[in-house]
C-alpha positions in Angstrom: 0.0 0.0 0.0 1.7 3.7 -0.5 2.3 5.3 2.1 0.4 7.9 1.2 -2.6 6.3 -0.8 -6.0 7.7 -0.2 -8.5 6.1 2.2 -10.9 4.0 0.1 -14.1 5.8 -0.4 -16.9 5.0 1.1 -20.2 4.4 -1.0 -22.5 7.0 -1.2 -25.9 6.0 -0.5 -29.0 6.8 -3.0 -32.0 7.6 -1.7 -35.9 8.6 -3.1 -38.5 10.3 -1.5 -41.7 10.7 -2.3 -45.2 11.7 0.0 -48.9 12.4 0.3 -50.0 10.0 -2.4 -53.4 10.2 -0.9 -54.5 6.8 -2.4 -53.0 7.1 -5.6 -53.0 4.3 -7.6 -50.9 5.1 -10.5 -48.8 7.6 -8.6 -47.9 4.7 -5.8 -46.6 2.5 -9.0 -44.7 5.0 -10.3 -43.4 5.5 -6.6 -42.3 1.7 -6.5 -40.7 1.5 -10.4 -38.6 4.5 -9.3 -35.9 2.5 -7.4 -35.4 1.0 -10.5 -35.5 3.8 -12.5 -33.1 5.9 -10.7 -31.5 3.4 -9.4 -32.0 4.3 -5.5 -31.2 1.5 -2.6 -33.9 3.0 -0.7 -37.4 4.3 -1.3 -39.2 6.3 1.6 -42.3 6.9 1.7 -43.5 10.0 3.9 -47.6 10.7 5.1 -50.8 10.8 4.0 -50.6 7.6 2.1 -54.4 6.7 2.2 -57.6 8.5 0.2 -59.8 11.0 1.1 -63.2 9.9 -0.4 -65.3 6.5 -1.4 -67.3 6.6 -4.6 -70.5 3.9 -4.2 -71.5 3.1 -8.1 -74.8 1.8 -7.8 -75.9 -1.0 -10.4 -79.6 -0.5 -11.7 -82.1 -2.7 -13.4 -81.0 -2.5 -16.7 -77.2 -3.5 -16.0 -76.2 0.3 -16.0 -74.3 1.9 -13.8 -74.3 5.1 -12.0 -71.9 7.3 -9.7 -71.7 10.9 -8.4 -68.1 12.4 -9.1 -66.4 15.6 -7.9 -71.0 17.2 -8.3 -71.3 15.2 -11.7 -73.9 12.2 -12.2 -72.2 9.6 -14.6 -74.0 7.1 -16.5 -71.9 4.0 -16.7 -73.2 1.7 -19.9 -71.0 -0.4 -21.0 -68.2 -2.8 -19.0 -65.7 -0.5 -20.5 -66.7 2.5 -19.2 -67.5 0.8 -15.6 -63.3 0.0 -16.3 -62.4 3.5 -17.3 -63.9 5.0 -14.5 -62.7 2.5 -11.2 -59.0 3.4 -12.7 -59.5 7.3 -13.1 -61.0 6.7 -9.4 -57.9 5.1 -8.6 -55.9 7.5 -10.3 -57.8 10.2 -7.7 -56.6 8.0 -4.9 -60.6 7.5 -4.5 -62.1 4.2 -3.6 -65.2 2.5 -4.7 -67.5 0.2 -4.3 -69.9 -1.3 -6.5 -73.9 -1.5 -4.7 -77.3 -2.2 -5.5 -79.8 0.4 -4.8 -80.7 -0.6 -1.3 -77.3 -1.1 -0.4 -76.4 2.4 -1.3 -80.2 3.7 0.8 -79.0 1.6 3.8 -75.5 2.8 4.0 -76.6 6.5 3.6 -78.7 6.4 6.6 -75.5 4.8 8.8 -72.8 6.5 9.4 -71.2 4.0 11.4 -71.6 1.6 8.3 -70.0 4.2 6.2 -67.0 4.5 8.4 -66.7 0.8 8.5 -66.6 0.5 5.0 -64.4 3.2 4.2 -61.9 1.7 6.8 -62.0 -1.3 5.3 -61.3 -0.3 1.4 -58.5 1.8 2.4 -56.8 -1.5 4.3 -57.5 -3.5 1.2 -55.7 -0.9 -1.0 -53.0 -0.3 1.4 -52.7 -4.1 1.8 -52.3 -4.7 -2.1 -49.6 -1.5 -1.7 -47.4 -4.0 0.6 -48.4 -6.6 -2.3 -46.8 -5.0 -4.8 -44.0 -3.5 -3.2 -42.8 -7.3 -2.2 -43.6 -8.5 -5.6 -41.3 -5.5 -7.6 -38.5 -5.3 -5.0 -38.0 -9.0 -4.4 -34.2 -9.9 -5.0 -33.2 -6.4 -5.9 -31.9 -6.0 -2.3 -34.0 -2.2 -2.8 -35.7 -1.4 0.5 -39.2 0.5 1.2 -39.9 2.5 4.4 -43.4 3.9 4.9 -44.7 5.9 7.3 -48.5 7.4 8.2 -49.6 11.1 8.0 -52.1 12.7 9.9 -54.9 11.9 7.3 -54.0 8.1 7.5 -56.5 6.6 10.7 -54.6 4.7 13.3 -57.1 1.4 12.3 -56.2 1.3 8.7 -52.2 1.7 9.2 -52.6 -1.5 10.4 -52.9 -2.9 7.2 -49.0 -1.6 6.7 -47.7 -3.2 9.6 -47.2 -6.8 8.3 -44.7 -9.4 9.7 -42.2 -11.1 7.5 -41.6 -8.8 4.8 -38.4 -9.0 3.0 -38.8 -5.1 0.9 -41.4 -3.4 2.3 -41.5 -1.9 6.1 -43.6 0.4 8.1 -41.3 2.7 10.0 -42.6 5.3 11.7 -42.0 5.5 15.9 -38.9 3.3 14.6 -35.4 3.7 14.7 -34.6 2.6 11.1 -30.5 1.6 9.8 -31.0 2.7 6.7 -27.7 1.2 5.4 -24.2 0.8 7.6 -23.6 4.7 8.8 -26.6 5.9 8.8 -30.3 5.4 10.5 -34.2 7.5 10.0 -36.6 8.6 12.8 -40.3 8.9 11.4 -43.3 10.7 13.2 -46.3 11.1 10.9 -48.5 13.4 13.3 -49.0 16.8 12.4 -50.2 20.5 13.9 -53.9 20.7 13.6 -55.4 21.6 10.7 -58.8 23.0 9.8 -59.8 20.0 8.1 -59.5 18.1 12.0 -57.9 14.8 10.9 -57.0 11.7 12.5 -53.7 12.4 13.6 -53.6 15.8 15.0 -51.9 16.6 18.1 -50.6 20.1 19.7 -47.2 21.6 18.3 -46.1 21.0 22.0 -47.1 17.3 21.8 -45.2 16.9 18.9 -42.4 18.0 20.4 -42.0 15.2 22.9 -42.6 12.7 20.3 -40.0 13.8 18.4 -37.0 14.0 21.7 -38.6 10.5 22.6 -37.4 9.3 19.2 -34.4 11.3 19.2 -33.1 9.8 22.4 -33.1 6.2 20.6 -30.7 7.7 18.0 -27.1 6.4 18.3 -25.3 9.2 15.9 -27.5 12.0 15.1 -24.9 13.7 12.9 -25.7 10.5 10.8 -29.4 10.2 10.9 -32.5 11.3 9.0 -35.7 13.1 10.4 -38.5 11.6 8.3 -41.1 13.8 9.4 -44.6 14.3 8.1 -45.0 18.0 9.0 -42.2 20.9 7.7 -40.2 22.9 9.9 -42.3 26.4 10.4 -41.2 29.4 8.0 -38.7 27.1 5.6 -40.3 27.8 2.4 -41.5 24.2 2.9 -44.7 24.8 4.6 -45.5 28.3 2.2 -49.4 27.9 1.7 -52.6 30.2 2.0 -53.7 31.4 5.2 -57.3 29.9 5.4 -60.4 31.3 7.3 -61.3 28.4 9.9 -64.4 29.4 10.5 -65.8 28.5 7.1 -66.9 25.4 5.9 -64.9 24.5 4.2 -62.3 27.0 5.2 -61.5 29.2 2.8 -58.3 31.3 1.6 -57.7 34.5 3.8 -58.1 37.8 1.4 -56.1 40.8 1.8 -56.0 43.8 -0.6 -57.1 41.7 -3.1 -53.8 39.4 -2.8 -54.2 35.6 -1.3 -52.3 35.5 2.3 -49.9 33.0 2.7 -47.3 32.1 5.6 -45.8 29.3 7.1 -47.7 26.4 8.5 -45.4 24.0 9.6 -44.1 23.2 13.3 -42.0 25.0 15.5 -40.7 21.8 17.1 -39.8 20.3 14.4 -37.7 23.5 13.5 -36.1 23.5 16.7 -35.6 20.0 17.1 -33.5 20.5 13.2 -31.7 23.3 14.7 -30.9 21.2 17.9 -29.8 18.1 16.9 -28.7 18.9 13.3 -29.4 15.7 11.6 -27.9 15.4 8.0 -31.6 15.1 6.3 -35.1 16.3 7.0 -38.2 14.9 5.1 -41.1 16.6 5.0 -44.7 16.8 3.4 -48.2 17.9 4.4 -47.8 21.2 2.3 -48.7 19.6 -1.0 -47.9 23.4 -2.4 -44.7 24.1 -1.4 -42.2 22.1 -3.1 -38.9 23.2 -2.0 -35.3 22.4 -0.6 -34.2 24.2 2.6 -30.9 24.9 4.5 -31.6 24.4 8.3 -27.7 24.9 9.4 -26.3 21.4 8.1 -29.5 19.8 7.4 -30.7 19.3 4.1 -34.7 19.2 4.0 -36.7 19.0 1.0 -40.4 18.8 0.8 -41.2 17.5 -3.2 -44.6 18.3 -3.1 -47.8 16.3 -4.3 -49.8 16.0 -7.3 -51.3 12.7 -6.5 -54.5 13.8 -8.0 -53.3 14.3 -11.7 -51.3 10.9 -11.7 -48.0 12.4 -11.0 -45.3 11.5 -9.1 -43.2 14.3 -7.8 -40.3 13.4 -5.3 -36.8 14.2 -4.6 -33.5 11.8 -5.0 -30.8 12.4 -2.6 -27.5 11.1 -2.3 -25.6 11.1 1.2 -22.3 9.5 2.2 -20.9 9.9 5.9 -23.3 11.9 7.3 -23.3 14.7 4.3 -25.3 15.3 1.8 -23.9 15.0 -1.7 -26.7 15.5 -3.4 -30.4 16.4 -4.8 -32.8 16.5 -7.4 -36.5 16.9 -7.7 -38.3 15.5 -10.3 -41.4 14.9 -11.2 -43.2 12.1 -14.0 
């Protein structure tokens, strides 16, 4: 060896990120072909990864079909249009279900029925998510953490959390090694929101999730904070200011300009500027796609457009506890 020869390099790690898929189908298999297609060892998925509404298309007499979308009445006539419209649903991230008239009458007048059922389509989807994610990944040594958002309810994550998998892994309240040098803390909670989701919690409750995680963290030079909301005022968390008392809330209107400001979390902020881990992963704010410099910490929030069928994320390449490395893209 020369005496002065160069310490072998270490490899760099590749990573991709992607969040609020809402449901998505097409945008979630896009989301699984991209550690192929840029060639990543490791696929994270952030929050929000279940959908917001359930469609019922009600068969009639005459073997048509019918369905209320987005204040629209569809008439559904043929098998091929009954097709085309369960995959633009699942393109939506919506879910369906297919019901006779007195079906449909029955569930309308239960609400607990309705909940049930919606509980129970978003585990079947989530459960064919883990499906597919075992089935794509299987030998390619590619690994695929996912964590819940604030949207996602507590009784359909179960559907993530499945033993024996060999690609695909529910993460969050986890201490994840990510590969030899470096590990990922993941808390899908957010701030509450006007829209008073599932997963809600005060700022201040937030914050002791987080330093209970952080206190399981060998090297946090070395580590990743895979955390739902953004870090207040980082240009990650940029969105309208919106009236709560409305229903639904609407956009805040000030000399005829649209108010915006920063939504995200002080904790999560201060807990970046504490601890300085290398990365921070963020979501929530579908709006405000962005990269931000926290001191040493990369964070990037890529943004969602899991309603049009498109995958928007952000590939990152870190080695040693620095970043090397970003690039958003979308597709």
């Amino acid at each position: 060896m020369p005496l002065f020869g160069k310490k072998d390099r270490k490899k760099a790690t590749r990573l991709y990120f992607a969040t609020d898929l809402h449901g998505s189908e097409r945008t979630y298999r896009k989301f699984i072909n991209a550690g192929k297609f840029y060639d990543v060892d490791i696929l994270v998925m952030g929050g929000d990864i279940t959908g917001k509404l359930l469609i019922p298309i009600i068969k009639e007499k005459n073997d048509h079909y019918r369905a209320t979308l987005q204040g629209r009445v569809e008439e559904i006539t043929t098998q091929k249009e009954l097709e085309d419209l369960i995959a633009r649903l699942g393109t939506l991230g919506f879910y369906h279900k297919v019901m006779d008239e007195a079906e449909f009458q029955a569930l309308s007048a239960d609400e607990n029925a309705v909940n049930e059922l919606f509980h129970e389509v978003s585990r079947q989807r989530l459960s064919s998510w883990v499906d597919l994610a075992e089935e794509r990944l299987a030998g390619t040594g590619k690994k695929c953490y996912v964590t819940g958002g604030n949207d996602d309810a507590p009784e359909v994550l179960t559907a993530i959390k499945r033993e024996g998998t060999h690609s695909f892994f529910a993460c969050e309240g986890e201490v994840v090694q990510v590969d030899d040098d470096h590990t990922m803390i993941s808390v899908g909670f957010s701030t509450p929101t006007p829209w008073k989701t599932p997963r809600e919690i005060t700022d201040e409750k937030l914050g002791e999730m987080i330093e209970e995680m952080v206190a399981k963290v060998p090297n946090l030079s070395h580590t990743i904070f895979n955390f739902h909301d953004p870090p207040v005022d980082s240009s990650l968390d940029t969105c309208p200011m919106l009236d709560w008392d409305k229903d639904p809330p609407e956009p805040i209107i000030q000399g005829g300009q649209t108010v915006m400001y920063g939504a995200g979390s002080k904790s999560v902020r201060n807990a970046i500027e504490k601890y300085k881990p290398m990365l921070g992963l963020h979501g929530h704010i579908h709006e405000s796609q962005s990269v931000a410099k926290i001191g040493r910490t990369t964070c990037v929030n890529p943004g969602s457009e899991y309603g049009e069928g498109i995958l928007r994320g952000c590939l990152v390449t870190f080695v040693d506890g620095q970043v090397e490395g970003y690039q958003m893209t979308s597709g």
